[in-house]
Rosetta silent file (secondary structure, phi, psi, omega in degrees, C-alpha in Angstrom):
SEQUENCE: XXXXXXXXXXXXXXXXXXXXXXXXXXXXXXXXXXXXXXXXXXXXXXXXXXXXXXXXXXXXXXXXXXXXXXXXXXXXXXXXXXXXXXXXXXXXXXXXXXXXXXXXXXXXXXXXXXXXXXXXXXXXXXXXXXXXXXXXXXXX
SCORE:     score description
SCORE:     0.000 S_00000001
   1 L     0.000  136.827 -174.879    7.431   15.536  -33.792 S_00000001
   2 L   -79.750  159.968  176.505    8.555   13.945  -30.599 S_00000001
   3 L   -86.292  111.648  179.352    8.783   10.191  -30.039 S_00000001
   4 L   -85.560   -4.321 -170.847    5.923    9.012  -27.972 S_00000001
   5 H   -61.688  -27.701 -177.227    6.917    5.373  -28.036 S_00000001
   6 H   -67.953  -14.608 -177.832    8.656    5.715  -24.603 S_00000001
   7 H  -103.466   -3.030  175.680    5.131    6.250  -23.119 S_00000001
   8 L   -64.758  149.012 -176.518    3.519    3.229  -24.699 S_00000001
   9 H   -47.728  -46.397 -176.833    2.296    0.524  -22.377 S_00000001
  10 H   -68.846  -15.276 -179.205    4.934   -2.007  -23.576 S_00000001
  11 H   -89.615  -23.203 -173.551    7.707    0.520  -22.828 S_00000001
  12 L   -72.265  143.457  179.545    6.654    1.236  -19.287 S_00000001
  13 L   -68.345  131.390  177.976    8.354   -0.602  -16.435 S_00000001
  14 L   -70.325  179.617 -178.723    5.934   -3.143  -15.005 S_00000001
  15 L   -41.199  138.408  172.676    4.932   -3.460  -11.405 S_00000001
  16 L   -90.990  127.127  174.926    7.835   -3.034   -9.057 S_00000001
  17 E  -116.971  148.028 -175.483    8.231   -5.731   -6.404 S_00000001
  18 E  -148.802  147.030  169.459   10.517   -5.530   -3.426 S_00000001
  19 E  -100.395  134.571 -176.598   11.213   -7.635   -0.317 S_00000001
  20 E  -143.538  138.361  172.933   11.370   -5.944    2.995 S_00000001
  21 L   -82.552  108.021 -179.667   11.756   -7.103    6.573 S_00000001
  22 L   -86.573  -28.906 -177.689    8.856   -5.443    8.342 S_00000001
  23 L  -148.588  140.388  177.698    9.429   -7.198   11.613 S_00000001
  24 L   -82.690   -8.668 -175.852   12.222   -9.102   13.327 S_00000001
  25 L   -76.757  -25.108  177.852    9.532  -11.142   15.200 S_00000001
  26 L   -98.374  120.790 -176.747    8.659  -13.401   12.254 S_00000001
  27 E  -109.988  145.246  171.446   11.353  -15.921   11.432 S_00000001
  28 L   -83.474 -173.860 -174.330   11.779  -18.336    8.515 S_00000001
  29 L   -65.333  -16.846 -179.940   12.757  -21.961    8.938 S_00000001
  30 L   -94.252    2.798 -175.533   16.432  -20.945    9.198 S_00000001
  31 L    80.034    9.495 -179.183   15.682  -18.439   12.013 S_00000001
  32 L   -90.383  152.978  176.986   16.259  -15.465    9.859 S_00000001
  33 E   -56.383  132.556  178.189   13.727  -12.494    9.790 S_00000001
  34 L   -76.639  132.695  179.079   11.039  -13.257    7.238 S_00000001
  35 L   -85.501  143.792  170.991   10.798  -10.835    4.299 S_00000001
  36 E   -96.075  144.827  177.068    7.477   -9.504    3.190 S_00000001
  37 E  -104.721  126.036 -177.030    6.978   -9.153   -0.603 S_00000001
  38 E  -120.465  152.537  177.481    5.480   -5.870   -1.654 S_00000001
  39 E  -132.062  154.407  170.770    4.396   -4.531   -5.089 S_00000001
  40 L   -76.341  166.291  177.819    3.608   -1.169   -6.585 S_00000001
  41 L  -136.555  173.449  178.298    0.114   -0.538   -7.919 S_00000001
  42 L   -90.385  165.192  177.254   -1.551    1.572  -10.444 S_00000001
  43 H   -57.501  -40.726 -179.447   -3.446    4.843   -9.894 S_00000001
  44 H   -57.637  -47.193  179.999   -6.723    2.993  -10.698 S_00000001
  45 H   -65.421  -38.045  177.379   -6.017    0.525   -7.763 S_00000001
  46 H   -63.198  -38.374  179.077   -5.163    3.432   -5.539 S_00000001
  47 H   -64.905  -37.058  176.335   -8.450    5.170   -6.455 S_00000001
  48 H   -57.700  -48.269 -178.856  -10.261    1.872   -5.557 S_00000001
  49 H   -63.214  -46.487  178.575   -8.663    1.943   -2.117 S_00000001
  50 H   -59.006  -43.012 -177.533   -9.555    5.663   -1.670 S_00000001
  51 H   -63.543  -46.599  177.855  -13.122    5.021   -2.739 S_00000001
  52 H   -63.133  -24.381 -178.458  -13.458    2.112   -0.246 S_00000001
  53 L  -100.521   14.493  176.901  -12.151    4.332    2.509 S_00000001
  54 E   -99.940  129.149  175.317  -14.604    7.178    1.750 S_00000001
  55 E  -114.415  157.627 -176.461  -17.582    7.742    3.950 S_00000001
  56 E  -117.008  125.573  176.967  -20.278   10.281    3.263 S_00000001
  57 E  -111.591  170.361 -176.735  -21.539   12.762    5.909 S_00000001
  58 E   -97.210  138.348  178.425  -24.248   15.292    5.671 S_00000001
  59 L  -107.958 -162.761  179.000  -23.443   18.924    4.914 S_00000001
  60 H   -65.153  143.925  175.128  -25.663   21.964    4.649 S_00000001
  61 H    62.902   27.937  177.609  -29.059   21.601    2.945 S_00000001
  62 H    76.762    8.227  179.081  -28.780   17.715    3.012 S_00000001
  63 L   -73.043  129.772  178.068  -25.797   17.676    0.587 S_00000001
  64 E   -78.634  125.378 -177.000  -23.673   14.568    1.028 S_00000001
  65 E  -114.233  126.962 -175.573  -20.043   15.345    1.557 S_00000001
  66 E   -76.964  137.967  174.874  -17.329   12.715    0.929 S_00000001
  67 E  -130.717  121.195 -179.804  -14.707   12.203    3.670 S_00000001
  68 E   -88.820  122.791  176.373  -11.686    9.991    3.118 S_00000001
  69 L   -81.901  110.830 -173.239  -10.542    8.275    6.347 S_00000001
  70 H   -64.038  -36.026  178.814   -6.723    8.518    5.863 S_00000001
  71 H   -63.188  -46.039  179.553   -5.967    5.596    8.247 S_00000001
  72 H   -66.186  -40.383  174.188   -8.403    3.301    6.375 S_00000001
  73 H   -58.289  -49.100 -178.179   -6.973    4.414    2.979 S_00000001
  74 H   -63.409  -39.244  179.858   -3.409    3.653    4.101 S_00000001
  75 H   -60.911  -45.195 -179.854   -4.535    0.242    5.446 S_00000001
  76 H   -66.474  -37.236  177.509   -6.230   -0.636    2.130 S_00000001
  77 H   -60.135  -47.475  179.931   -3.159    0.658    0.216 S_00000001
  78 H   -62.668  -46.503  178.707   -0.970   -1.555    2.279 S_00000001
  79 H   -56.449  -42.049  179.380   -3.161   -4.605    1.874 S_00000001
  80 H   -69.673  -24.598 -179.115   -3.184   -4.117   -1.860 S_00000001
  81 H   -90.473  -22.356 -179.517    0.528   -3.872   -1.993 S_00000001
  82 E   -79.211  114.932  179.062    1.381   -6.908    0.165 S_00000001
  83 E   -85.879  -44.287 -177.462    1.917  -10.011   -1.985 S_00000001
  84 E  -140.582  123.534   15.468    3.415  -12.143    0.825 S_00000001
  85 L   -82.516  161.266 -179.412    2.274  -13.070    3.371 S_00000001
  86 L   -76.712  101.324 -177.886   -1.310  -13.531    2.018 S_00000001
  87 L   -71.827  -14.233  179.590   -3.313  -11.241    4.287 S_00000001
  88 L   -91.827    1.596  178.643   -6.587  -12.540    2.833 S_00000001
  89 L   -66.173  123.737 -175.195   -5.706  -16.097    4.029 S_00000001
  90 H   -65.797  -40.291 -179.538   -8.568  -17.330    6.354 S_00000001
  91 H   -61.759  -45.640  179.807   -6.156  -19.499    8.421 S_00000001
  92 H   -58.369  -48.674 -177.593   -3.771  -16.523    9.017 S_00000001
  93 H   -64.105  -41.284 -179.271   -6.694  -14.240   10.023 S_00000001
  94 H   -63.442  -35.462 -179.628   -8.153  -16.943   12.320 S_00000001
  95 H   -63.742  -22.169  176.667   -4.776  -17.375   14.035 S_00000001
  96 H  -101.524   -0.716 -178.310   -5.015  -13.719   15.129 S_00000001
  97 L    61.864   46.293  178.516   -8.774  -13.978   15.857 S_00000001
  98 L  -141.109  162.325  176.259   -9.731  -11.402   13.325 S_00000001
  99 L  -121.904  139.896  175.996  -11.557  -11.146   10.027 S_00000001
 100 L    95.430  140.546 -176.029  -10.396   -9.022    7.146 S_00000001
 101 H   -63.013  -43.922 -179.277   -6.969   -8.193    5.748 S_00000001
 102 H   -62.922  -47.113  178.568   -6.837   -4.583    7.179 S_00000001
 103 H   -63.130  -39.638 -179.521   -7.815   -5.818   10.707 S_00000001
 104 H   -55.108  -53.064 -178.116   -5.214   -8.617   10.404 S_00000001
 105 H   -52.735  -42.239 -176.734   -2.436   -6.115    9.738 S_00000001
 106 H   -69.376  -31.998  175.277   -3.428   -4.083   12.854 S_00000001
 107 H   -77.332  -30.149 -171.494   -3.475   -7.220   14.963 S_00000001
 108 H   -81.522  -37.564 -170.894   -0.378   -8.787   13.493 S_00000001
 109 L  -107.280  149.022  172.005    2.064   -5.865   13.679 S_00000001
 110 L   -74.108  162.378  178.759    3.320   -3.624   16.472 S_00000001
 111 H   -58.016  -38.864  175.882    2.810    0.032   15.851 S_00000001
 112 H   -69.751  -31.907  178.249    6.380    0.637   14.742 S_00000001
 113 H   -68.887  -43.981 -175.802    6.302   -2.378   12.365 S_00000001
 114 H   -63.167  -38.632 -179.238    3.051   -1.145   10.947 S_00000001
 115 H   -68.386  -37.916  178.950    4.727    2.332   10.381 S_00000001
 116 H   -65.081  -44.866 -175.704    7.673    0.588    8.564 S_00000001
 117 H   -64.685  -47.051 -178.875    5.252   -1.277    6.306 S_00000001
 118 H   -61.035  -40.021 -177.813    3.259    1.922    5.502 S_00000001
 119 H   -66.672  -40.760  179.012    6.451    3.884    4.790 S_00000001
 120 H   -67.438  -36.004  178.568    7.706    1.174    2.384 S_00000001
 121 H   -66.545  -42.073  179.631    4.348    0.933    0.623 S_00000001
 122 H   -66.535  -41.051  178.068    4.244    4.646    0.123 S_00000001
 123 H   -59.038  -44.166 -177.469    7.816    4.637   -1.152 S_00000001
 124 H   -67.670  -27.673 -176.168    7.136    1.785   -3.603 S_00000001
 125 L  -101.068   13.699  170.700    4.019    3.667   -4.941 S_00000001
 126 L    88.610    7.266 -175.924    5.800    6.991   -5.522 S_00000001
 127 L   -87.738    4.248 -174.165    4.658    8.862   -2.509 S_00000001
 128 L   -88.979   -8.234 -174.148    8.255    9.310   -1.179 S_00000001
 129 L  -119.779  137.936  179.300    9.279   12.163   -3.462 S_00000001
 130 L   -77.856  165.541  176.906    8.193   15.767   -3.490 S_00000001
 131 H   -63.286  -33.022  177.530    7.303   17.548   -6.711 S_00000001
 132 H   -61.718  -43.681 -176.270   10.586   19.550   -6.454 S_00000001
 133 H   -66.608  -38.818  179.606   12.578   16.283   -6.307 S_00000001
 134 H   -68.091  -37.697  179.539   10.718   14.887   -9.393 S_00000001
 135 H   -68.065  -39.564  179.061   11.406   18.128  -11.338 S_00000001
 136 H   -61.144  -45.464  178.173   15.154   17.912  -10.367 S_00000001
 137 H   -58.278  -45.896 -174.875   15.246   14.289  -11.558 S_00000001
 138 H   -65.303  -31.830  177.733   13.609   15.143  -14.820 S_00000001
 139 H   -68.113  -32.194 -175.746   16.170   17.914  -15.447 S_00000001
 140 L   -85.967    0.000    0.000   19.057   15.499  -15.056 S_00000001
């Protein structure tokens, strides 16, 4: 019988956190680029983001068909992963003249900066490796 203890909750690595400079435009008190703090999330949290980004359209015979807006899903995934800065902070949102964390990100960052953030969020949450790469890692 194999040892399942390696799969028990207490054996699993907890959330991964990482600091990343998303933009050179935001400086700390020493004039250095400010790092954003990101975290990984669970599949359950990802499903909540996907559900919140799902709209229902009408199909044939009045059947409701779910459609996930990929841009909205990625924005919600990013917001859920960002620990710092606090994107839900009312003062921060007000400073950009927007309401909501997803909207704040879109107003706060340049397109390339937003792409850097999304890329890092995806990497942190395991979307950066193909199935073939995972199989190769498991073999080694």
């Amino acid at each position: 019988m194999s040892d399942l203890s390696m799969f028990f909750a207490q054996s699993a690595v907890a959330d991964t956190t990482e600091e990343v400079v998303v933009s050179e435009r935001f400086k700390d008190k020493d004039g250095q680029p400010a790092a954003w703090k990101l975290r990984s999330m669970t599949q359950a949290e990802s499903e909540e983001c996907r559900k919140a980004a799902t709209k229902y359209g009408k199909g044939k015979n009045g059947v409701r068909l779910p459609e996930v807006d990929p841009d909205e899903y990625m924005a919600k995934l990013a917001v859920s992963s960002v620990i710092f800065p606090d994107l839900r902070n009312a003062e921060l949102q007000k400073s950009y003249g927007t309401l909501g964390a997803e909207s704040l990100l879109r107003h706060m960052l340049l397109p390339g900066e937003y792409a850097v953030l999304l890329e890092k969020v995806q990497e942190l949450n395991g979307f950066d490796k193909s199935l073939d790469e995972l199989v190769d890692e498991a073999k080694n």
